[in-house]
N, C-alpha and C positions, 0 to 999 in steps of 0.2 A: 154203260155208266154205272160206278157205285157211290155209296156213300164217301169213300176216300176222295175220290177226284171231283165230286160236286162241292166239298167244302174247299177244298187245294183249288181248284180252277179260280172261284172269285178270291177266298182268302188271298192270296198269292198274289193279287192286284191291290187291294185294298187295307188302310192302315185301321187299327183296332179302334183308332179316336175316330169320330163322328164328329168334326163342329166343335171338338172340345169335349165329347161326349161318348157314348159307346157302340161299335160298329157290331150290335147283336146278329148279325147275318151268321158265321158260322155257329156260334149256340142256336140259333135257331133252327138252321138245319137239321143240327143232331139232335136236340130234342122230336121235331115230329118225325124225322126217321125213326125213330126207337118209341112212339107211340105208336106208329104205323105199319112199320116195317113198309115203305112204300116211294121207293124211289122216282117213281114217276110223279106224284105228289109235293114229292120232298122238290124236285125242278121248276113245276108249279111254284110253289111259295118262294122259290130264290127268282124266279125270273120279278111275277109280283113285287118283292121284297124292294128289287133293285130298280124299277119303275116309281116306287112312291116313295125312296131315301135317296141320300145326296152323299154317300160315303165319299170320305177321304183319300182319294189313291195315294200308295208309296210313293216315298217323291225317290226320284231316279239319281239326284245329288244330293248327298247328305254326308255328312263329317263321319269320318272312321275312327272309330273309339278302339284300347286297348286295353280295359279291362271292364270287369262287370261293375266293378262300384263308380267308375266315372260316369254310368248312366244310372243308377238308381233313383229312381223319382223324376226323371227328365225326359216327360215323351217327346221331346223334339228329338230327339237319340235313339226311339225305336230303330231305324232303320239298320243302323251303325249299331247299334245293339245285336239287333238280329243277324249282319254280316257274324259279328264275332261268336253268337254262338256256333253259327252255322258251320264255323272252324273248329272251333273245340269240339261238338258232336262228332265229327271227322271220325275225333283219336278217342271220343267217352262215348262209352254207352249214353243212350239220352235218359234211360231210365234212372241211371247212376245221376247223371247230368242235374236231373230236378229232383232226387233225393238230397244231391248238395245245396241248389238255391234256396228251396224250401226251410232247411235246414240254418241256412247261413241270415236266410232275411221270412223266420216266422211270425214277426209281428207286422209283415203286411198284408196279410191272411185278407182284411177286409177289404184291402184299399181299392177304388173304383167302384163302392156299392157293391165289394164281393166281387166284382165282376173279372180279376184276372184272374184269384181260385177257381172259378166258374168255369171261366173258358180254359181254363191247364184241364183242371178236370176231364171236360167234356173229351177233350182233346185227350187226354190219356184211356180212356174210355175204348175211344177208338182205336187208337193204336195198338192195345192188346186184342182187338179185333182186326186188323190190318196193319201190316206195318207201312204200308203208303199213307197213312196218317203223319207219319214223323217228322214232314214239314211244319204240319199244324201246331202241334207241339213247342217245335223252335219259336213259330211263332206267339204260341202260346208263353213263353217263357219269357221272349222279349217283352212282353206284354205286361208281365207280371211285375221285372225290376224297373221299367221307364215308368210306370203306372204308380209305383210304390208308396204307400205312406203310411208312417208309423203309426202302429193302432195301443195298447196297453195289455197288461194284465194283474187283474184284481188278485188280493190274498186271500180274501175271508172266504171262508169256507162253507154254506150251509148242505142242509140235505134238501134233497131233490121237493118232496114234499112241502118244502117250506118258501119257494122259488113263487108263486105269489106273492104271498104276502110278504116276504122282502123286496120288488119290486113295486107292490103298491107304495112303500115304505117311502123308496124310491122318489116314486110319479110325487108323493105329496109335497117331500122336503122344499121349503120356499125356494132357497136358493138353487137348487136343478130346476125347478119350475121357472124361473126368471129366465134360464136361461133356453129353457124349452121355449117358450115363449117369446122369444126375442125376434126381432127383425133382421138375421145376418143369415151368411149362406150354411147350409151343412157342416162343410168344413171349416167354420169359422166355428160353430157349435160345436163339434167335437176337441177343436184343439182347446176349447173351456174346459168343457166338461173332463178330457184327460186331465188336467193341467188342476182339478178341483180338488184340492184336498179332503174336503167333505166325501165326494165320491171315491176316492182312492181307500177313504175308510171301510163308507157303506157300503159300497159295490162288492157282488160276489160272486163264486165260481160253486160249482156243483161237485160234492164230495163222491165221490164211489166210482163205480166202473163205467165204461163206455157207455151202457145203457144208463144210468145211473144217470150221467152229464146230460144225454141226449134228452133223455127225458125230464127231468127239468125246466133246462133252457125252454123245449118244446111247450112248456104247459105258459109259458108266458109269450112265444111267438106265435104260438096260432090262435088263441083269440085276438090277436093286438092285430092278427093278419085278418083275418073273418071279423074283425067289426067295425073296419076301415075301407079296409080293400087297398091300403098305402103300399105305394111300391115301396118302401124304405122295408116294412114290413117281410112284403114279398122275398127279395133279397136278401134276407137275413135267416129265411128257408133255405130256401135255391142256392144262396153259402152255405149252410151245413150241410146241405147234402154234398158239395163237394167236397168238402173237407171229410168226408167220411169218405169218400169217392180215392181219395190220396191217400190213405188212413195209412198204406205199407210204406210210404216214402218218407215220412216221419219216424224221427228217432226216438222221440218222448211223445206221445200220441197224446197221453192222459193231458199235457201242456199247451198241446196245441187247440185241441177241447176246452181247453179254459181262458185260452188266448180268445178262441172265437165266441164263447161265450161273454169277455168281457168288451171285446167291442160292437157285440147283437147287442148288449142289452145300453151301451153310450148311445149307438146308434137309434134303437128307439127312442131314448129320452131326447133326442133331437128335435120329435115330432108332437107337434103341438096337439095333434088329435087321438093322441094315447088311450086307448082305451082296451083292458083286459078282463072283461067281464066274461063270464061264463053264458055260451046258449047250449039249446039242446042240439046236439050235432048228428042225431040218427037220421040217415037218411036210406032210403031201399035202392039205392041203382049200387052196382057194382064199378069196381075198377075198372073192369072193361069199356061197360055205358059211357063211363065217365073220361074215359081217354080218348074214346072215338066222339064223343061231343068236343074237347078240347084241341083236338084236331082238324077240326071243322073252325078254331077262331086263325084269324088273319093277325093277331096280336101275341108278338114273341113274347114276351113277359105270361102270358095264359100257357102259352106251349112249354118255357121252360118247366113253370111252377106244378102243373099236370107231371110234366115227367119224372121231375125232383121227388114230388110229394111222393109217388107213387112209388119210388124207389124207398125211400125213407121208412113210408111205411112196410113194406116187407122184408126190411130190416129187423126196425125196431118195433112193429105192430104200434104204431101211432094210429087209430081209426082215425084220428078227426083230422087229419090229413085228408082224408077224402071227404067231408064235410067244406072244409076251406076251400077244397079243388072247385067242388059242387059250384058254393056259395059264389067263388069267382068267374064262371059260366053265366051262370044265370045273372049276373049283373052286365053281362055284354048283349043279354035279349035286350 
């Protein structure tokens, strides 16, 4: 058994919606395999996984669809989605394949909580390690356009250093605060906040190079992440790292960097418990310590955010990346 066929064996049964919601089993696998390296482990947490959730199996009838845009945004259409890439992949390369999607539909970068950049990623990850991954993939993609929904992108431009204090600017403004504050769902709060002209003004994207962007956005997702512990938060890590994860299959990279900066920082202003305060983040365990304690939790959300983080940072050298890992650990003592 590898990591190929322990994600294909259940993926391959089961559909990406949960209840309406998200069928984290294959991210979850790949993250604590690649904290681990330990397949016998990784079988462990899937048997687990599928004893204490209630996934969605593919349903076996479902309408056959003939092109991609008749399923965009319609997960009742995964299924019928996925038949048809599964034909097109045939005759494309699949690397080419999700260079086009990507391309064709990049303002759904966030849609699902991040979560179908997330699982493409993951999914592509592996396949440049195994090509027995390349179902995952399909199914990753199906996942992506049924899942879909439009996110924005801001114009103004500041520099990275200034990405505080334009944000708090942000948190103050009454009228995004009303709507932070408001009693509707997520998505009812972003299709405000897109829809805000106040925000369309205020709202901003990070000037200079990839580091530049990343770092930035970074200095207002990880305290917002380390002083909540808010999955909204979470997720708005765990998406940049994939988006950085896809970073060749983009045409205009610098844009797509700006795309997922403006829906991280709508996204946060959704949450009423905002808070971007500075702590002191030195802590003495290493990445190592720290992946092998996060290995040890039974919660995907700790496993993705471990492996994310930990990627990101030996990237872009974000230390408090591993502070946030930390501080995420130890709130599951």
């Amino acid at each position: 058994m590898n990591i190929a066929r322990i994600i294909n064996e259940n993926a391959q049964k089961y559909s990406p919606y949960n209840n309406g919601l998200v069928n984290h089993l294959p991210m979850g696998q790949f993250a604590l395999y690649k904290l681990t390296n330990n397949i016998e482990k990784t079988e462990e947490y899937t048997k687990n996984y599928l004893k204490k959730s209630n996934i969605d199996k593919v349903k076996e009838e479902y309408k056959k669809v003939n092109t991609i845009e008749e399923c965009l945004g319609k997960r009742d259409l995964y299924e019928g989605c996925l038949e048809l890439i599964r034909e097109i992949s045939k005759n494309e390369d699949i690397e080419e394949l999700v260079s086009f999607l990507l391309n064709k539909y990049p303002l759904g970068l966030s849609s699902g909580l991040f979560h179908t950049t997330i699982r493409l990623a993951y999914a592509i990850e592996g396949y440049k390690e195994d090509s027995e991954i390349k179902s995952e993939v399909e199914r990753a993609l199906s996942y992506y356009i049924t899942a879909y929904r439009k996110g924005g992108l801001f114009k103004r431009k500041i520099e990275k250093e200034n990405s505080l204090e334009e944000m708090y600017k942000l948190m103050q403004d009454e009228k995004l605060k009303e709507i932070r504050n408001s009693d509707i769902s997520l998505g009812q709060k972003l299709k405000k906040l897109y829809n805000s002209e106040k925000l369309l003004r205020q709202g901003f994207i990070i000037e200079g190079s990839e580091k530049d962007k990343v770092d930035g956005i970074l200095k207002v997702l990880i305290p917002a992440f380390y002083n909540t512990n808010n999955i909204v938060m979470l997720h708005c890590i765990t998406g940049l790292q994939a988006v950085v994860t896809l970073k060749e299959y983009f045409k205009d990279y610098e844009m797509i960097l700006d795309i997922f900066t403006t829906t991280a920082i709508a996204h946060l202003l959704t949450q009423g418990d905002l808070d971007i305060r500075i702590e002191d983040t030195k802590i003495n365990q290493s990445w190592e310590e720290i992946k092998k304690s996060a290995s040890k939790s039974t919660n995907v959300h700790t496993l993705k955010f471990a492996y994310s983080a930990n990627k990101l940072d030996n990237i872009f050298d974000e230390k408090d990346l591993k502070y946030a890992t930390y501080k995420r650990i130890e709130l599951e003592k």
